[in-house]
Structure formats: C-alpha cells, structure tokens
KOLDOVO-205915 format. One record per residue (C-alpha): residue number from 1; residue in one letter; y, z, x. Coordinates in pm, whole numbers. Last residue first. Example, Ala and Ser with C-alpha at 12.3 -4.5 7.8 and 13.67 -1.06 7.14 Angstrom:
2
num; residuo; v; w; u
2; s; -106; 714; 1367
1; a; -450; 780; 1230
% end
This chain:
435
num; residuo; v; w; u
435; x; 1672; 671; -5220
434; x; 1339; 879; -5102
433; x; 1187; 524; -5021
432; x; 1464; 406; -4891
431; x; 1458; 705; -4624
430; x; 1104; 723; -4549
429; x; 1088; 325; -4480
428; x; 1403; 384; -4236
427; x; 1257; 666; -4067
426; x; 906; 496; -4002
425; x; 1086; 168; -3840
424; x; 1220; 463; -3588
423; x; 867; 588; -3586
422; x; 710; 242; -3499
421; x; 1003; 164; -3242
420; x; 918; 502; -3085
419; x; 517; 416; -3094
418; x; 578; 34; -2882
417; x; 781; 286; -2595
416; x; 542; 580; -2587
415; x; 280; 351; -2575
414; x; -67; 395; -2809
413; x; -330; 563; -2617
412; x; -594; 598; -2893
411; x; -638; 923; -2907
410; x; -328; 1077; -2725
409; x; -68; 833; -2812
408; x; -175; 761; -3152
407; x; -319; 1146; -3216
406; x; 8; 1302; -3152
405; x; 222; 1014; -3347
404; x; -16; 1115; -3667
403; x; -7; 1450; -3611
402; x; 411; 1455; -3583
401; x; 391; 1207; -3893
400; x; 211; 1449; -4057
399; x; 485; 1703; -4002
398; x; 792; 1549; -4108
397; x; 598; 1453; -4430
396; x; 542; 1759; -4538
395; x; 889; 1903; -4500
394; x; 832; 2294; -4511
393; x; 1093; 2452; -4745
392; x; 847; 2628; -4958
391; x; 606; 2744; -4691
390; x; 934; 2941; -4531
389; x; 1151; 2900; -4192
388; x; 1479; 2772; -4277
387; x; 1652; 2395; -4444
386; x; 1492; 2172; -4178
385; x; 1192; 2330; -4156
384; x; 994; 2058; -4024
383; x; 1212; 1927; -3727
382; x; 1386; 2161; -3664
381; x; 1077; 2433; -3668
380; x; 931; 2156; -3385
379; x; 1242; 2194; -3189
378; x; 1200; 2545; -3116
377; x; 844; 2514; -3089
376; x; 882; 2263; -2817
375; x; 1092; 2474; -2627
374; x; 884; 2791; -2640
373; x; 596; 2601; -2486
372; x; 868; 2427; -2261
371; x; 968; 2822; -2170
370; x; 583; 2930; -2100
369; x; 517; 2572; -1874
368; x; 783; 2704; -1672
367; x; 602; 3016; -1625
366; x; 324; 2846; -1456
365; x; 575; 2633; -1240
364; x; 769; 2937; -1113
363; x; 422; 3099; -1005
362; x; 360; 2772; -822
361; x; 704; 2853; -648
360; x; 513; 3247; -502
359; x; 213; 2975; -391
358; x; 432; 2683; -243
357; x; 629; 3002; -47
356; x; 317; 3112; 87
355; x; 156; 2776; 208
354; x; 422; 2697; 377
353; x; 382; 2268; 469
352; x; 643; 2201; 186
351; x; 940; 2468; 368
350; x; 1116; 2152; 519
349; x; 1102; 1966; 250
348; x; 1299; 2232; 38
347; x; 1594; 2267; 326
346; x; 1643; 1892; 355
345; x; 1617; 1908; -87
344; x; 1912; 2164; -62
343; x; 2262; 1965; 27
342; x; 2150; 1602; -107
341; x; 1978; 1757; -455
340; x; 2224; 2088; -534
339; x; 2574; 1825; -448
338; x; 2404; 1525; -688
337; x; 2330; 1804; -994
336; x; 2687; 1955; -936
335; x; 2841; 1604; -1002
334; x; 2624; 1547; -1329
333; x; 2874; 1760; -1594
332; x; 3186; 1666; -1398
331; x; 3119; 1305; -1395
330; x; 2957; 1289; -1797
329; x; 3256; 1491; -1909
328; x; 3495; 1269; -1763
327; x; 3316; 976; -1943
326; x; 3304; 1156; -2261
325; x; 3680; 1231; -2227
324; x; 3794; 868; -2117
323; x; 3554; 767; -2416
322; x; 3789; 1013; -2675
321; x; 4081; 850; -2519
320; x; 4003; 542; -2591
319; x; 3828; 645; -2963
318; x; 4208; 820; -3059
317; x; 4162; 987; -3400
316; x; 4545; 1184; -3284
315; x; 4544; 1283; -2909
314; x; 4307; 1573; -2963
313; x; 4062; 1460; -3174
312; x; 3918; 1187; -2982
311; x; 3974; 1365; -2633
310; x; 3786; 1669; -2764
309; x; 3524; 1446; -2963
308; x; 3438; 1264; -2637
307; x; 3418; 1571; -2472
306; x; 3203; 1743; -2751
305; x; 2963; 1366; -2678
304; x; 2966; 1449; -2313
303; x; 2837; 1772; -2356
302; x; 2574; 1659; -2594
301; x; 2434; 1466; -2263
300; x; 2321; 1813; -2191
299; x; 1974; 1680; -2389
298; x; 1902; 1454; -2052
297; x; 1859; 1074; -2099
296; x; 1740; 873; -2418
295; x; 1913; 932; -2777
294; x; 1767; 1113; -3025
293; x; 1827; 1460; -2946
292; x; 2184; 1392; -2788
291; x; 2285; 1245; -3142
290; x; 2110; 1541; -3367
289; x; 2322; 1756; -3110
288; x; 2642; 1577; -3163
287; x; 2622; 1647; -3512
286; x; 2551; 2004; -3513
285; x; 2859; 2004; -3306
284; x; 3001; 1795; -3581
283; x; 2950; 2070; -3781
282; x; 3117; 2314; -3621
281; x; 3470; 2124; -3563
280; x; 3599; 1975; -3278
279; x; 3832; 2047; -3002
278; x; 3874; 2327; -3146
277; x; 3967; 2517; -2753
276; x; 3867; 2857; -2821
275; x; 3634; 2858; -3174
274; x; 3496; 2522; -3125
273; x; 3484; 2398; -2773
272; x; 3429; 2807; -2621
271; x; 3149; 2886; -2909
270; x; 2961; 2566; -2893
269; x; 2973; 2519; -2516
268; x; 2849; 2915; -2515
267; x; 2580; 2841; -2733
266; x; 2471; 2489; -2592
265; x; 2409; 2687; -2228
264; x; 2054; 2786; -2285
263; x; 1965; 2482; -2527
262; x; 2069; 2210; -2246
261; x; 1833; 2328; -1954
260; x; 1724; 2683; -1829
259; x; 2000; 2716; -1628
258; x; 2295; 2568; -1713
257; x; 2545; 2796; -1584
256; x; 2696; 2527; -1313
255; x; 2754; 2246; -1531
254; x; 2928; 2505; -1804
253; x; 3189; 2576; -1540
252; x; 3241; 2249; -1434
251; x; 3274; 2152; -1776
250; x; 3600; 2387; -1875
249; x; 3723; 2315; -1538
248; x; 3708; 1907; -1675
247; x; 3843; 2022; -2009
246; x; 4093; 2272; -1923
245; x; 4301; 2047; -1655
244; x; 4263; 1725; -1896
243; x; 4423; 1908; -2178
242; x; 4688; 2050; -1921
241; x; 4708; 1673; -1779
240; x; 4931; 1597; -2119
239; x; 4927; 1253; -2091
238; x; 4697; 953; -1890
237; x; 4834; 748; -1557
236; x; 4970; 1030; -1280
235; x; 4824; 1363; -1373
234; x; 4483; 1184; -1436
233; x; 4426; 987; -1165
232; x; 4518; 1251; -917
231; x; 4267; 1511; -1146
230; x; 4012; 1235; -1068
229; x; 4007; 1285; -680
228; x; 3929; 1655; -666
227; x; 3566; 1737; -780
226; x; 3535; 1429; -532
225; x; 3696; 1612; -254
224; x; 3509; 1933; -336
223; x; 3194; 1731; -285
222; x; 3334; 1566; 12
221; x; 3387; 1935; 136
220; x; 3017; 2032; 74
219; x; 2828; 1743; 201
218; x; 3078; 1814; 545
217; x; 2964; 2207; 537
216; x; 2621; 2094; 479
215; x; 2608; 1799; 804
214; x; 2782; 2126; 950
213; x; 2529; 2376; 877
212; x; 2254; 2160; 1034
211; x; 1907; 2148; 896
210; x; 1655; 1904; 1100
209; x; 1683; 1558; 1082
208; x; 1552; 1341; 742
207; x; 1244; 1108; 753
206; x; 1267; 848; 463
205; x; 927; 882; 335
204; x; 653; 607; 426
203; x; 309; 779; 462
202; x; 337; 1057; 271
201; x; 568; 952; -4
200; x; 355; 608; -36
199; x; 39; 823; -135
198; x; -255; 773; 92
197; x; -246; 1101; 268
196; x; -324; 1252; -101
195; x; -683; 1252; -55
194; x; -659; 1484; 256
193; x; -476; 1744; 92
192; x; -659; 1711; -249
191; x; -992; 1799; 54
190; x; -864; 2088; 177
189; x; -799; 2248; -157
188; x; -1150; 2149; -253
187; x; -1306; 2262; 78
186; x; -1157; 2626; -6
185; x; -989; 2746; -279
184; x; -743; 2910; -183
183; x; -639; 3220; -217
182; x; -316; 3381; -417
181; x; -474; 3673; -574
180; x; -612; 3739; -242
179; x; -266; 3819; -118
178; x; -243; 4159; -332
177; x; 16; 4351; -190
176; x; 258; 4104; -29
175; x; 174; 3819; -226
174; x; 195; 4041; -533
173; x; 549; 4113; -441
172; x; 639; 3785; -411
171; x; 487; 3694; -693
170; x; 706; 3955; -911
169; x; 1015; 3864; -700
168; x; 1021; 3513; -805
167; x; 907; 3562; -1170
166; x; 1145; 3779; -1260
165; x; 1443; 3530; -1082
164; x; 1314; 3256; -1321
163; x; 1280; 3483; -1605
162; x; 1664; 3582; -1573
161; x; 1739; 3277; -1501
160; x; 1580; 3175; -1866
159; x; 1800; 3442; -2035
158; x; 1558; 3689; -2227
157; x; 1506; 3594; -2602
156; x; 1326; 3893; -2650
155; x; 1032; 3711; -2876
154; x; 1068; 3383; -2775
153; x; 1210; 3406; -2424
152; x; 1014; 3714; -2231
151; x; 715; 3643; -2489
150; x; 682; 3276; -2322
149; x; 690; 3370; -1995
148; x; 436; 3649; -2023
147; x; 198; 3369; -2161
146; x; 276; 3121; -1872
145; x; 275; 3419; -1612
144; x; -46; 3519; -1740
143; x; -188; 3142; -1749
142; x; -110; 3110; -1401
141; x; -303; 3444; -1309
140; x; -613; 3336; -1477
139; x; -613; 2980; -1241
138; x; -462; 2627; -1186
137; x; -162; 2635; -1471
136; x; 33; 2406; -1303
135; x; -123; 2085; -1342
134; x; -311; 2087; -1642
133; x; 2; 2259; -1823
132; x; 209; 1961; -1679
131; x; -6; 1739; -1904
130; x; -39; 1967; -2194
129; x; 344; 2010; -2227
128; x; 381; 1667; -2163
127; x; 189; 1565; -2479
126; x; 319; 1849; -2683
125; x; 674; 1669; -2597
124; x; 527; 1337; -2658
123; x; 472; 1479; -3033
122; x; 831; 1657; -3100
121; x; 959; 1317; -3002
120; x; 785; 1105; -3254
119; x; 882; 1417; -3511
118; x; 1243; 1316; -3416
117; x; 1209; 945; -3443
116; x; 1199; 954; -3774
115; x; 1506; 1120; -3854
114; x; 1693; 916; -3603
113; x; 1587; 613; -3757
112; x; 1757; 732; -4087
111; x; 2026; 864; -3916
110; x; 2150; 534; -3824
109; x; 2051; 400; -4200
108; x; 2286; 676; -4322
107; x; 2615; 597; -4130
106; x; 2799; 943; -4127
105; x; 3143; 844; -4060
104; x; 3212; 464; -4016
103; x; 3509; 493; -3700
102; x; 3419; 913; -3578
101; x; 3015; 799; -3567
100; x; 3037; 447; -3485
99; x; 3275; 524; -3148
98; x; 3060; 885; -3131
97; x; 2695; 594; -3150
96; x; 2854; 385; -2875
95; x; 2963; 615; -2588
94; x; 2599; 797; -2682
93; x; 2439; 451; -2595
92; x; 2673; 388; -2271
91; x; 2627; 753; -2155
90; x; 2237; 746; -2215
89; x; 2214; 416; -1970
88; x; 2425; 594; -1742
87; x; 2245; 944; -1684
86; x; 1881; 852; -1516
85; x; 2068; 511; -1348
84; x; 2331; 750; -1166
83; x; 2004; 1018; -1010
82; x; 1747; 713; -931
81; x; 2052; 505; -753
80; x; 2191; 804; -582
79; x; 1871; 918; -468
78; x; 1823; 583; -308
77; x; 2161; 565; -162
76; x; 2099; 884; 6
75; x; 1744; 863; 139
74; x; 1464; 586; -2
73; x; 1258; 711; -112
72; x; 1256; 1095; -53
71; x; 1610; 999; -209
70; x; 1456; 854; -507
69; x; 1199; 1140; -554
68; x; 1521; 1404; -531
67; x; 1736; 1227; -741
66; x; 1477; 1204; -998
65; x; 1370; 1560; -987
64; x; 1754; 1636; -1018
63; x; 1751; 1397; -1386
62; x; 1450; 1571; -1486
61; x; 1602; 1948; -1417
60; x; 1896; 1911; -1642
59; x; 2105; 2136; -1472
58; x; 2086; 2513; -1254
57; x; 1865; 2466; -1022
56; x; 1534; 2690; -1074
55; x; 1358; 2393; -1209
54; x; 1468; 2211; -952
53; x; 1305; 2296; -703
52; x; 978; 2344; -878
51; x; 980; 2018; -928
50; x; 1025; 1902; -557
49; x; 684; 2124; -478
48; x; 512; 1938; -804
47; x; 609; 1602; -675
46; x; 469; 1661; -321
45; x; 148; 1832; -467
44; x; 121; 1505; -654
43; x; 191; 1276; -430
42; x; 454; 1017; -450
41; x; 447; 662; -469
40; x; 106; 663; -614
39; x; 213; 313; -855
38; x; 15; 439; -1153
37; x; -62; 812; -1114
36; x; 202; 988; -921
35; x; 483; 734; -977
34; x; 418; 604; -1311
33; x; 235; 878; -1505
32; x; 447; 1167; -1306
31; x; 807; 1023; -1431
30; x; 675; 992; -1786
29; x; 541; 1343; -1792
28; x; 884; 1470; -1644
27; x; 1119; 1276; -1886
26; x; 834; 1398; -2172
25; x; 940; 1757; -2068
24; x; 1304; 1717; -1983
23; x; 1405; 1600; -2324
22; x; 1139; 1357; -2536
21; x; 1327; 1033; -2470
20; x; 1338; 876; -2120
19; x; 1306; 524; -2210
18; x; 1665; 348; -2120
17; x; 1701; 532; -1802
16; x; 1367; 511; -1686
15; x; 1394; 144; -1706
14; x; 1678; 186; -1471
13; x; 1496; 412; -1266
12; x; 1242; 138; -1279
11; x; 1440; -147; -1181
10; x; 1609; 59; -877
9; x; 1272; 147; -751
8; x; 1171; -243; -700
7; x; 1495; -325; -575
6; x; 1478; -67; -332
5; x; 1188; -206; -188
4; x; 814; -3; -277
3; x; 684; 126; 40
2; x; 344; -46; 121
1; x; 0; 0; 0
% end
C-alpha cells in the first residue's frame, strides 16, 4: 500500500463534510469504517490513542480527531484541510437553511424531512455506540467505568469534565496500587501490534521533531494573532464594533468550555444569547437546535446559527449581517480546536509507545462510551416523546422507524448515505399523510 496523495484525502474529508450526520458518535464510526477498516490508513490502536485526545479537549471532538488523522497525514496543511473541510460544508448548509428560515418562516415541508431524518439519526448513533463500545470496552473493568460513567451524568447530571478528570485520577491510582488490573494480554496484544505495522499511519506518517517550547510559544502567538486580525476588519468596514466586540469574546469563551460536546455548553449559550444579550428569542433557540441536529458537521454548529440570528436581529432583519455573524461565529468557535490539535498532538505522539499512560487514557475511552450511552438516550426521548416523558405521549411511529433504520443498516447493511435520503423521503410521506 502506499500513502494516499493529498488529493486523495482532501476528497474524502470533503465527502466527510457533506455526510457526517449522527453528532460526534456516527462522525467517529464513519471516520473508523473508512480509514481504519476500508482504506487502513490509520491503525486502530493509533486512532483510538488520538481519540482519546480529544475527547478530553474541550470542542467537538470528531472535527479535532480529524485534524489530528489529517495532519498525521499529511502534517500541517493536511490537518488543516481534514479540520476546515469537517466544518465548511455544514456552515454553507446551515448559512442557507437561517437565510430560508428568518425570509419564509417555518417552511413545513423542510421540517418535514427533518422530522424523519431524526429517528434515522437516533439509529446510526446506536450503531456507533456499539461499534466504539467493541473497541473500548476490552475487559470487566471497562465496562465499570462505562456503567459508572453513565450514572455520574444521567442520574446526577455531573459535568462531563468533571467525569473526565474522575476518571483520570481514579486509573491512575489503580495503576499505582493495583497494576495487574491493567495487564496485558499476552501473545494477542503482541501480535495486534505486529498486525497493525501494515497500516499507512505506521509506515508513512509525516515524522514531526521533538517538542520545543518555542516552535509552541510561536504556534501560540500566531494563534493570538489570528484571534486578533478580524477585530481590525471589523472596527474599520462593519458598525457598531461593541456588538462585534461581545459576540466574538462571547464565543471564544463558550469555544473553550465545551467540554463534553455541544449539549454541555448549549445551556449556558442559551441562557447568556437569550436572557443577557437577546439576540434571539427562546424558541428560535429551540429552532436552531432542530437545524444543527439535522444538518451534517458538529452539533456546536448551533452556535453559528444564534450568531447568525444575533447579527440578523440586531441590525434590523438584516440576512448580510446575520451571515457575517454566523461566519464569525464559525472562526472563533473552530479556532481553539486548530491551536489544541497542532500545539498538543507532537506531545500525544510522543507518549503512544507508553504503555501506562495508553492504559489510564483507555479508561477515558470506556467512560466515554457511558456519556454517548447517555447521549443517545437524550436524543432518543426527543425524538419519541416529543411533547414529555409518558406512554400516552409516545409517538409510535417515530419509534418504528428508529427499528426499522436500526435493522436496515445493521441487518442488511443498507448505507448510511442511500438510508438518510430514504428517511428524509419518509418525513415528507409522514407529514402529508397526517395533513
């Protein structure tokens, strides 16, 4: 096998772009089926150990994995290429849907495939969730974590970092005192190792230097300089810079607190944008969300839609200005993601032959798989009990078709692609039907 070109990544983070429904979870599972098990660019040990990474960065965690495979790639340019082509496709279609959304109002045939794609997406979901459960969840002890994981957030609704950072100092503790919980497994371990020399990753990967603190200091600075450059832009050419000023700190701020992915940080965007700022009103925050649900790219794409209502709102029902504020959203939202890849992945790689700190982060993955567990019942109760949590109110119909899309990708293999066209034709049907 030889390295794939450039060209040949670039189409299909591009394709990735335009396909990545199902949040982080299905992002990740569609990631791992083509580059660990179709085209075996990257190991999977290798893409597990960049995973957990970025699960305990705070952002959309799919969009940093794909930085960080595309600059293992193909260095800099490539992980700018995977990280920018992950995001822009979903900016465009979301920069489209607020124009039709604040010029037509609520356009019922729009929603209409949006309501049936949802259950479509509650099924890859469960998909993922058993795929990276296979993965991560490698003996008794994984499992605990998973299940302790999930009580922490969907009983006592413990912060996600706060789970994260749990989890951390509980396995390393046990590593210290109990180390044989952590052994390996022998010949078989030995043997994945030796079976996954033929990946691309392994053979081909751009080879970075060693760690120097000024190579970081200099990432660091141009990443302040870019945090920078569009407040000149804006204090010069576009009105009232305050506005500007408090939105793109305002974003900044909510870039760098979300751990635990787009749901963890959606309450205190919702709270500050409505009830501090009202830049728009509650329910189209409710409205944004059904937009970044349905729409490919990460769910903190919703951020960029309450910027594009800000802007939109703000200077008078204006759609340029609300698109300057989506797209200024979008920068300051993803900039932090770009900075956490290219200044900490040369540190990560460099710990990937440690065989203690891959066992403490395989802990992280384990309870990982608890939060998407409590994820995907969090959306699944959306889904089918739209109007509260009771027999009566449960939406029949939102529910088979969940089955029904589970068992036609997972029984009988059916596309994620080909089956999202077949639920979105699905909504419509349900919707004429009903009117």
């Amino acid at each position: 096998m030889q390295k794939p070109s450039f060209r040949e990544a670039f189409k299909f983070w591009t394709k990735l772009g335009f396909i990545s429904f199902g949040g982080p979870a299905g992002q990740i599972a569609i990631m791992h089926e083509f580059l660990v098990d179709k085209k075996k660019w990257i190991s999977d040990s290798r893409f597990l150990h960049a995973l957990n990474y970025c699960m305990i960065l705070p952002g959309p965690e799919a969009q940093q994995l794909a930085t960080y495979i595309g600059w293992l790639l193909h260095g800099f340019w490539g992980g700018i290429a995977a990280g920018v082509m992950f995001v822009l496709p979903s900016m465009f279609i979301l920069t489209g849907l607020s124009v039709l959304y604040v010029t037509f109002g609520n356009i019922p045939w729009i929603y209409a495939m949006f309501a049936g794609l949802k259950p479509a997406v509650i099924a890859i979901v469960i998909l993922a969730l058993i795929k990276i459960g296979k993965k991560s969840l490698v003996s008794y002890y994984h499992y605990v974590i998973a299940a302790l994981a999930f009580v922490c957030i969907f009983f006592f609704n413990i912060p996600f970092p706060l789970i994260i950072i749990g989890v951390l100092v509980l396995a390393a503790l046990l590593k210290q005192w109990f180390p044989a919980l952590f052994a390996g497994k022998g010949g078989k371990a030995d043997t994945k190792e030796v079976d996954e020399t033929g990946y691309i990753i392994n053979r081909y990967a751009v080879v970075q230097g060693s760690f120097s603190w000024l190579h970081f200091a200099k990432q660091l600075l141009a990443g302040m300089a870019l945090w920078c450059v569009p407040f000149i832009f804006l204090y010069f050419f576009v009105p009232d810079f305050a506005f500007w000023q408090n939105l793109s700190v305002f974003f900044t701020k909510a870039a760098l607190v979300t751990f635990g992915g787009a749901y963890a940080v959606l309450p205190y965007v919702a709270q500050v944008s409505v009830e501090k700022f009202n830049w728009l009103s509650k329910y189209q925050m409710i409205d944004g969300l059904a937009l970044g649900e349905t729409t490919p790219g990460p769910l903190i794409m919703v951020l960029a839609f309450v910027g594009f209502m800000a802007g939109h709102n703000h200077f008078f029902n204006s759609a340029w200005y609300g698109t300057l504020g989506l797209v200024l959203t979008t920068y300051y939202t993803f900039l932090p993601c770009f900075l956490f890849i290219f200044m900490g992945a040369p540190v990560i790689e460099r710990t990937r032959g440690n065989n203690s700190i891959k066992q403490v982060l395989s802990f992280v993955t384990a309870a990982v798989v608890g939060v998407v567990l409590n994820l995907t019942i969090y959306l699944a109760g959306a889904v089918i009990f739209p109007a509260g949590v009771s027999l009566a109110q449960l939406d029949y119909i939102m529910l088979a078709w969940i089955i029904i899309s589970f068992i036609a990708m997972y029984r009988f293999k059916i596309g994620m692609i080909p089956w999202i066209g077949v639920s979105a034709l699905f909504g419509l049907v349900h919707y004429y039907l009903l009117h």
